[in-house]
C-alpha positions as CSV (number, residue, x, y, z in Angstrom):
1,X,-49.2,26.5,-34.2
2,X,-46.2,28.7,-33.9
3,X,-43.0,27.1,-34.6
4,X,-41.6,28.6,-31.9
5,X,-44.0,28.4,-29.0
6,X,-47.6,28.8,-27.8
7,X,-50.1,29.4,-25.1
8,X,-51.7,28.2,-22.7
9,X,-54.4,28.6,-20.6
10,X,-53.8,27.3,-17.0
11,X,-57.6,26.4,-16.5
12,X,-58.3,24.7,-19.4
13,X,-54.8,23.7,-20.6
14,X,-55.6,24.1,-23.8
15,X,-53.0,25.3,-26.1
16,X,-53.4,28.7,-28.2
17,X,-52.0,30.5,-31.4
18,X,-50.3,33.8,-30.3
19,X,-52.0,36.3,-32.0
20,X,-51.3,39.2,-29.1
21,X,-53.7,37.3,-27.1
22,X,-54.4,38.6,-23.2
23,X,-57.4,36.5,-22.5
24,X,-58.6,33.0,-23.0
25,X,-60.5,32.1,-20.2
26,X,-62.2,34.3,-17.4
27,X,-60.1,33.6,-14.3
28,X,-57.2,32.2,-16.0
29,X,-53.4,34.0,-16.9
30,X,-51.9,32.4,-20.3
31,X,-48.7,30.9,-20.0
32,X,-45.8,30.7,-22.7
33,X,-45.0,26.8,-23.8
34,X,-41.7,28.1,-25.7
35,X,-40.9,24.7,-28.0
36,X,-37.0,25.2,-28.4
37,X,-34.1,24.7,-25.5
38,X,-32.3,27.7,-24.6
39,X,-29.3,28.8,-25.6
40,X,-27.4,31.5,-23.3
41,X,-25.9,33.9,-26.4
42,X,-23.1,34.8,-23.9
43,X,-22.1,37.8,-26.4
44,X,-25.1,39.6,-25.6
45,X,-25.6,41.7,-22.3
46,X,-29.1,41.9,-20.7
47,X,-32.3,40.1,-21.7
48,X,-32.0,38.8,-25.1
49,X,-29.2,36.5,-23.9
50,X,-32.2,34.8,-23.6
51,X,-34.1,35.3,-26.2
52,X,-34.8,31.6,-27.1
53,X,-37.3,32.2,-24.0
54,X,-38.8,35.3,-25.1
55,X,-42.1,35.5,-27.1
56,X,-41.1,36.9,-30.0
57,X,-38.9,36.0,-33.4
58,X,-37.1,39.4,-33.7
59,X,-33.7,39.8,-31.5
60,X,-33.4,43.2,-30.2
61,X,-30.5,45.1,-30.9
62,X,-31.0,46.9,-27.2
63,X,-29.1,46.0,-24.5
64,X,-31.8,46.1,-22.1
65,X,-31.7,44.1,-18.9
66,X,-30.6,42.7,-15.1
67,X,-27.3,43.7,-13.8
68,X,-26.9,41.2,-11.0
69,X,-24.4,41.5,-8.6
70,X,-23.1,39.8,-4.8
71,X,-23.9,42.9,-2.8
72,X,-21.0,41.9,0.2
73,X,-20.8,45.6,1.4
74,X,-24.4,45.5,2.0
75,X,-24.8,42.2,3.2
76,X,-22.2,43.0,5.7
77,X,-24.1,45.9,6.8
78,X,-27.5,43.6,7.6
79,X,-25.5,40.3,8.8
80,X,-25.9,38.3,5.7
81,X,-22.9,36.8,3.9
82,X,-24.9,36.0,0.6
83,X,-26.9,38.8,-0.7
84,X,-27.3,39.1,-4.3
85,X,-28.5,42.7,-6.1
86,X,-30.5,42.2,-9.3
87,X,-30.4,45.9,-10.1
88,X,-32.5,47.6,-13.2
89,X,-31.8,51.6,-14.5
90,X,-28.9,53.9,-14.9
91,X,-25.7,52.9,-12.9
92,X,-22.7,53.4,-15.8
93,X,-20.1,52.2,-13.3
94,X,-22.2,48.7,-13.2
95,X,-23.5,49.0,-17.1
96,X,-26.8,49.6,-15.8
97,X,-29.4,48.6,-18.5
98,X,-32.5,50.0,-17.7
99,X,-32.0,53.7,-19.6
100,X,-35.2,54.7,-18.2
101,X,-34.9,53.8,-14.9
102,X,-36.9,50.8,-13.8
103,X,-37.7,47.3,-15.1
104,X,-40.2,48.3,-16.9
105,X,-37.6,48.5,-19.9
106,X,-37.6,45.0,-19.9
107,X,-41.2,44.2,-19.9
108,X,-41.8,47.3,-23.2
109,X,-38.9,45.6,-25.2
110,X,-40.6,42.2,-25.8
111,X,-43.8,43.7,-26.0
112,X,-43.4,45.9,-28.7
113,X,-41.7,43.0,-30.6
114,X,-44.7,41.3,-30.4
115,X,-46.9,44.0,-30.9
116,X,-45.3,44.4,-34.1
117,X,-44.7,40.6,-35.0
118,X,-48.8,40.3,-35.1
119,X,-49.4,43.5,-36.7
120,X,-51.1,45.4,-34.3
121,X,-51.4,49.4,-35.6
122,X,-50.9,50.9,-31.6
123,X,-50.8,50.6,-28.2
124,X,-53.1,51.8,-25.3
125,X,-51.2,51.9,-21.6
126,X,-52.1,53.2,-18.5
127,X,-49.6,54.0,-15.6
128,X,-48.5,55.5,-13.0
129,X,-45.2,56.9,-14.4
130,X,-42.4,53.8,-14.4
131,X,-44.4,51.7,-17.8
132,X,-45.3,54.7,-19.4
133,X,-42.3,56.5,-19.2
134,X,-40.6,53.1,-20.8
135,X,-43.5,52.5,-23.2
136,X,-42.7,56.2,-24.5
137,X,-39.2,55.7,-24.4
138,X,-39.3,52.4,-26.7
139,X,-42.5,53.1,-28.4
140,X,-40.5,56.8,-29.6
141,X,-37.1,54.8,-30.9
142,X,-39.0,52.1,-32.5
143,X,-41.8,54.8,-34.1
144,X,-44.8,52.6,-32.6
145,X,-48.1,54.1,-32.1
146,X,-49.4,54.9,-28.5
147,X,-51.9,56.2,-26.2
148,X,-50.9,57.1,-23.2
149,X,-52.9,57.4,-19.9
150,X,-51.9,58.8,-16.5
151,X,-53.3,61.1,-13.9
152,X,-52.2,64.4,-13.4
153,X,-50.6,63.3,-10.3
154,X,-47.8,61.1,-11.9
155,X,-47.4,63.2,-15.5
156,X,-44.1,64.7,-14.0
157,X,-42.4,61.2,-14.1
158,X,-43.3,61.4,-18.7
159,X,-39.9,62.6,-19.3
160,X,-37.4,61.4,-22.0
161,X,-33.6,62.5,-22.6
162,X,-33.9,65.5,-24.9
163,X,-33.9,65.2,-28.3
164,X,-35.8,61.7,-28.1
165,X,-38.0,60.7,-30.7
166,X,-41.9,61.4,-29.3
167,X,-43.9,61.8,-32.6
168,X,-45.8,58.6,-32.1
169,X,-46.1,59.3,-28.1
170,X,-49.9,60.2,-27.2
171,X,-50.2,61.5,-24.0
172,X,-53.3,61.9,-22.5
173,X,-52.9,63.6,-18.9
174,X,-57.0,62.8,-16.7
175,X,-56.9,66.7,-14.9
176,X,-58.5,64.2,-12.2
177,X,-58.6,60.8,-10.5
178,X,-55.9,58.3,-10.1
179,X,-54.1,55.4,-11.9
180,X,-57.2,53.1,-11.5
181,X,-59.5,55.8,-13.2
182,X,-56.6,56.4,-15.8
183,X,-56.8,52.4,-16.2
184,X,-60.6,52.6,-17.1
185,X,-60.5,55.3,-19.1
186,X,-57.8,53.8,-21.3
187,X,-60.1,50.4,-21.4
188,X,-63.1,52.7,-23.1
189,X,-60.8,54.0,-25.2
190,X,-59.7,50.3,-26.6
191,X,-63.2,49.6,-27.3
192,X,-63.2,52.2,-30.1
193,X,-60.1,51.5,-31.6
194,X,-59.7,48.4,-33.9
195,X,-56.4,46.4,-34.4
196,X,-55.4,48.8,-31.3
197,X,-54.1,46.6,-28.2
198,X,-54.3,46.9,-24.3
199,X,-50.3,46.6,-23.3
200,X,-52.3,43.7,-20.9
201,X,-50.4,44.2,-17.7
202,X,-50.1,40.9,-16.1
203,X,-52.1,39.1,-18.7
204,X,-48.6,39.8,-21.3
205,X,-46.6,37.5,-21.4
206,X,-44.2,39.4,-23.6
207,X,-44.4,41.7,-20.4
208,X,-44.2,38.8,-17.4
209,X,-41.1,36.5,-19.7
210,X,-39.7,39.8,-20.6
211,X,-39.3,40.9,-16.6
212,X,-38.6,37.1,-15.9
213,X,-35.2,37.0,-17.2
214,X,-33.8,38.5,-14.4
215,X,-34.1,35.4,-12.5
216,X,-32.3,33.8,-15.3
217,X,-29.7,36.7,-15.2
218,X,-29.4,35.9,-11.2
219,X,-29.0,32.4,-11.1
220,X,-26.7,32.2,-14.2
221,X,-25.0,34.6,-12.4
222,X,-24.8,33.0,-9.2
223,X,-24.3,29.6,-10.6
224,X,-27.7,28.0,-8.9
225,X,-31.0,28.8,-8.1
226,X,-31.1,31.2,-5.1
227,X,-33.1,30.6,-2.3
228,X,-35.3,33.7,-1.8
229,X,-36.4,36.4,-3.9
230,X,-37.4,39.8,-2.8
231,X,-39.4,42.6,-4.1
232,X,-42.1,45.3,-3.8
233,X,-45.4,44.5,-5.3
234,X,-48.4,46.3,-6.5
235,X,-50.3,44.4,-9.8
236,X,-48.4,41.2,-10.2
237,X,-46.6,40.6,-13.0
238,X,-43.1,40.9,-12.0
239,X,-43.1,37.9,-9.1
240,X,-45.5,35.8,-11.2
241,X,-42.9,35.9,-14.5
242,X,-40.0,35.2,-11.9
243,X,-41.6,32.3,-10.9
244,X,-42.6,31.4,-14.2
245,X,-39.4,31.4,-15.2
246,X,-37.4,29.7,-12.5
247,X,-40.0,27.0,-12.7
248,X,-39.1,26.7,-16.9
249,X,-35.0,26.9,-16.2
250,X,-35.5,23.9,-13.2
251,X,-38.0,22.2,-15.7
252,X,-35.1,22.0,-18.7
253,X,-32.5,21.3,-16.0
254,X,-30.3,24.2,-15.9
255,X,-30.7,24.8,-11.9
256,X,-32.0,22.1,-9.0
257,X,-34.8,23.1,-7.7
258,X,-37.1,24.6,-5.8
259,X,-37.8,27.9,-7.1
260,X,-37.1,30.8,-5.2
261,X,-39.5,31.4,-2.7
262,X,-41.3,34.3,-3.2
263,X,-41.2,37.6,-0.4
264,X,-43.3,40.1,-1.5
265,X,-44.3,43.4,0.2
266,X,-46.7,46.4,0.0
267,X,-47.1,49.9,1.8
268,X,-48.5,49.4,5.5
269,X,-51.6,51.7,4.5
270,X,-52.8,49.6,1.4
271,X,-51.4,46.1,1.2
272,X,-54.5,43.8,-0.2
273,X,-51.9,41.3,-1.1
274,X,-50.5,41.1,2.2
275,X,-54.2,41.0,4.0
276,X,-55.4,38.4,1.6
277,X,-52.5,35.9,1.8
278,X,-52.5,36.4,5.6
279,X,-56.0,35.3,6.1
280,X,-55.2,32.3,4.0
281,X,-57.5,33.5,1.3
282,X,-57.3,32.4,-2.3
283,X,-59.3,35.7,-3.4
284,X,-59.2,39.6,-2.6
285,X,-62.1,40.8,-0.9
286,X,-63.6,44.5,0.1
287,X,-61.6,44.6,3.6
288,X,-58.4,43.7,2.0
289,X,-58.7,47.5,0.9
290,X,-58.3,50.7,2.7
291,X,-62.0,52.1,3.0
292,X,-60.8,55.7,1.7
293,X,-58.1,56.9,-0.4
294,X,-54.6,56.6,1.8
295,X,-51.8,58.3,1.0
296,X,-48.5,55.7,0.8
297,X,-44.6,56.0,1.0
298,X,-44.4,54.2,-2.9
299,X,-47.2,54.9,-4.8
300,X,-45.9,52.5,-7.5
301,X,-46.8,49.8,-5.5
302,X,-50.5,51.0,-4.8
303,X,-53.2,49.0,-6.9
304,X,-56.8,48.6,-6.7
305,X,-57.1,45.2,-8.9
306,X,-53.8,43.4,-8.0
307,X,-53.7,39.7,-10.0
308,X,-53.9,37.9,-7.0
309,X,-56.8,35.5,-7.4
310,X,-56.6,35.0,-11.1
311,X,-54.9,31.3,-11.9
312,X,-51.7,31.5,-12.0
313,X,-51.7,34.7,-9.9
314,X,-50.0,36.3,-6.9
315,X,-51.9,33.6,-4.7
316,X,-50.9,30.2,-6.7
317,X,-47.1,31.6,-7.0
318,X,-46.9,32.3,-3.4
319,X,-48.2,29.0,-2.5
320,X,-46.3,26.8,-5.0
321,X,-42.9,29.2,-3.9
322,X,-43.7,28.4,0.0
323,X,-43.6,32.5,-0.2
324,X,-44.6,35.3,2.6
325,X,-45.8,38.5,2.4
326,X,-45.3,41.8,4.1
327,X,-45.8,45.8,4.8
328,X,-43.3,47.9,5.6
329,X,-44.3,51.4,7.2
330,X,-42.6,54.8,5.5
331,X,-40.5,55.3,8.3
332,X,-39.0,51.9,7.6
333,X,-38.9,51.7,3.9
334,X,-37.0,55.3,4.3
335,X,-34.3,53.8,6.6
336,X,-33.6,50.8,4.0
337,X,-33.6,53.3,1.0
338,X,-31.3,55.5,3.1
339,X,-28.8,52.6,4.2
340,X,-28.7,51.3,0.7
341,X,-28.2,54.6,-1.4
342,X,-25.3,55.0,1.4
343,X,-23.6,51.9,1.3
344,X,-23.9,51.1,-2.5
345,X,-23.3,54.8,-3.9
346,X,-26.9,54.8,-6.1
347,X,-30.3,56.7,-5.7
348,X,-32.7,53.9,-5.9
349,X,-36.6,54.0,-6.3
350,X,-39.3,54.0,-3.5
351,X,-40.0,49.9,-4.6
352,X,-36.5,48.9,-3.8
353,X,-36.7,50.6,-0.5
354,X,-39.9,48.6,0.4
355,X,-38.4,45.3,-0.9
356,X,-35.0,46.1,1.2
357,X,-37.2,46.9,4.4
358,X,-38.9,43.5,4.1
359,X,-35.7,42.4,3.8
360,X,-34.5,43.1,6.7
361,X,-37.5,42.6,8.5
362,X,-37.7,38.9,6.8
363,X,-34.0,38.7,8.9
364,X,-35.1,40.0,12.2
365,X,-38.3,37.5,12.7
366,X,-36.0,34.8,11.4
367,X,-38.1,33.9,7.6
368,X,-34.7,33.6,6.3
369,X,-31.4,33.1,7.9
370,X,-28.2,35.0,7.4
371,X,-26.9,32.5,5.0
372,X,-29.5,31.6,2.8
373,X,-28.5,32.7,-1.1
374,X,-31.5,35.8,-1.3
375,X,-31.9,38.0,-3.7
376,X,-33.1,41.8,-4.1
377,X,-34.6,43.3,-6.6
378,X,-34.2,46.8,-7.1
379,X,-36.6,47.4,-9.7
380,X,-35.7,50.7,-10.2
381,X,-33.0,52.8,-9.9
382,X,-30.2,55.6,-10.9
383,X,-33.0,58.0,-11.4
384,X,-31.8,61.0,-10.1
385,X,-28.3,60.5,-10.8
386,X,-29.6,60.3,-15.0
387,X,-31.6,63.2,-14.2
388,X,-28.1,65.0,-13.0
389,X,-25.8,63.8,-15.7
390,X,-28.7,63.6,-18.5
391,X,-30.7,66.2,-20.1
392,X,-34.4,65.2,-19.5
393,X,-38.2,66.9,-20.6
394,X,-41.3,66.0,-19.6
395,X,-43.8,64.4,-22.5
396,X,-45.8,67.8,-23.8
397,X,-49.9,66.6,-23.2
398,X,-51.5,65.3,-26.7
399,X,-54.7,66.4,-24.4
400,X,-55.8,67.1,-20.4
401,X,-58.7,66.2,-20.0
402,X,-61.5,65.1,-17.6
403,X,-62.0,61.5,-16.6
404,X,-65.2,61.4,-17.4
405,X,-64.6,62.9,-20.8
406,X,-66.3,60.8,-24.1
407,X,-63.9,59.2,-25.7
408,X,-65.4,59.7,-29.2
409,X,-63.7,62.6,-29.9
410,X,-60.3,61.7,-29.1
411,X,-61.0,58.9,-32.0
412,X,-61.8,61.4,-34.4
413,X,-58.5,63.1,-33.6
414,X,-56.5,59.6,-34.5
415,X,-57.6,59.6,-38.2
């Protein structure tokens, strides 16, 4: 067994050696069992203050993380009088620590650790512009290996300050389809290459622990646990390692309980999450889906295979948190993005303007109360301000190609 920690599987319970291992059991996330207490390295900013609670042996030297922050201004603006800002990208006047923009930073730190730590040769990821674009990022400094999937609809958002290191970037641009058929394609393409991982998504833990520390961040921050937790959701794994990790930092004592109780919310035209929990359904079915392609306000919340029924999933994380879902409409998700950039000075991301919108619609119908200790997570922002103070340029294509292209040949090009 590791010295450190292990896994395990929350069907079975049985405990496993970490050997970049996604799966166990159908059905079933792995969980971290980390076998050390942590200790908050207070001289460190962002996420390997808490690296006793990260899956890996090697410390970063990256300051990559949560800058969380009592938002009174905007509290005052929606009648609450404790509202907290866990904010991730480029804001210098609040030593943002996201340089690419989203937390996503904080999910590709940890993971390439790992990645590295079992002596894995590459990556394979598939996005729809915020992972990939901090995959490339970190994969380029650190000189890891990866293949890179997207559609042609989100390639614009491949773009790294200029004069960042890209030789071991390969981008692969589908000339058609979407981030689902980008997702498959990169699945055939694991098949082929050995001692080549999937980056897993939600079934990571390097990924879900990584993107849990801002929970950690909040209520260290705050002083206690808070009360609610907001944010936009498309696959999963952000909520599910918050609550992982709130549950872990009430377990060893650090914060009274209960956890945070989850809010999450999707686009009004495709919200599966939102349908699902609604009917009280443990599982996603057919009608949980829009029956033709929709087009949404944030696209980075739009997901055909959302880990909702899977144990330890969107569904068990709402239910343990007491949580609530919700969709927001454009119009509305506009407003909130609009009243936020306004009152806080920063361009944010279409996902914080969807969390904010639930926000305040989680105010209006009385799910919280002006009070309560909530935080928002603005999972991405300071985007167009780095573009503005930041030389940036797109990823140049490795290949475009079709997405029904073999994948044989894009092998051969790898030796």
């Amino acid at each position: 067994m590791n010295e450190k920690y292990t896994l395990q599987c929350l069907t079975t319970k049985d405990l496993v050696d970490d050997n970049y291992t996604l799966h166990y059991t159908d059905g079933a996330l792995l969980r971290t069992i980390y076998h050390n207490d942590l200790t908050v390295n207070h001289g460190r900013n962002g996420m390997m203050k808490f690296h006793d609670w990260m899956p890996n042996y090697e410390i970063s030297d990256l300051d990559v993380g949560t800058q969380t922050y009592q938002a009174e201004a905007l509290g005052k603006a929606i009648g609450m009088s404790n509202l907290w800002v866990t904010f991730h990208g480029y804001w210098p006047e609040k030593n943002g620590l996201c340089p690419t923009g989203s937390f996503k930073d904080m999910e590709a730190v940890p993971t390439l650790i790992r990645l590295k730590e079992k002596n894995c040769e590459g990556l394979i990821c598939a996005s729809a512009g915020n992972t990939a674009r901090a995959f490339a990022h970190f994969c380029g400094l650190y000189n890891v290996l990866i293949i890179i999937v997207v559609s042609h609809l989100h390639a614009k958002r491949l773009y790294v300050p200029d004069g960042h290191p890209t030789d071991s970037v390969k981008l692969i641009v589908l000339e058609d389809g979407d981030y689902y058929d980008a997702k498959v394609f990169s699945k055939k393409l694991a098949k082929h290459l050995d001692n080549w991982q999937m980056e897993g998504s939600v079934h990571n833990v390097a990924r879900r622990d990584g993107i849990g520390s801002l929970i950690l961040d909040a209520a260290f921050t705050i002083g206690a646990m808070p009360q609610h937790y907001f944010q936009g959701i498309g696959g999963g794994p952000g909520p599910i390692g918050v609550h992982e990790m709130a549950v872990r930092a009430i377990d060893a004592g650090f914060f009274d309980g209960p956890p945070p109780r989850q809010h999450v919310s999707q686009n009004l035209e495709h919200s599966p999450i939102h349908n699902a929990w609604q009917a009280k359904r443990d599982h996603l079915i057919k009608a949980d889906f829009p029956d033709e392609e929709v087009t949404v306000y944030s696209d980075y919340l739009l997901n055909k295979s959302p880990a909702y029924g899977v144990k330890g999933g969107v569904h068990d994380i709402l239910e343990q948190s007491n949580g609530q879902t919700y969709v927001v409409a454009k119009e509305a998700a506009m407003a909130a993005k609009e009243l936020f950039e306004q009152t806080e000075g920063i361009d944010i991301m279409t996902p914080g303007g969807v969390a904010f919108a639930s926000l305040i619609q989680a105010l209006e119908t009385g799910e919280i109360n002006s009070d309560d200790c909530t935080v928002l997570n603005i999972s991405g922002g300071g985007v167009e301000r780095m573009k503005s103070e930041v030389k940036c340029s797109t990823i140049t294509p490795w290949m475009t190609i079709s997405k029904s292209a073999e994948v044989s040949g894009i092998i051969d090009l790898l030796d």
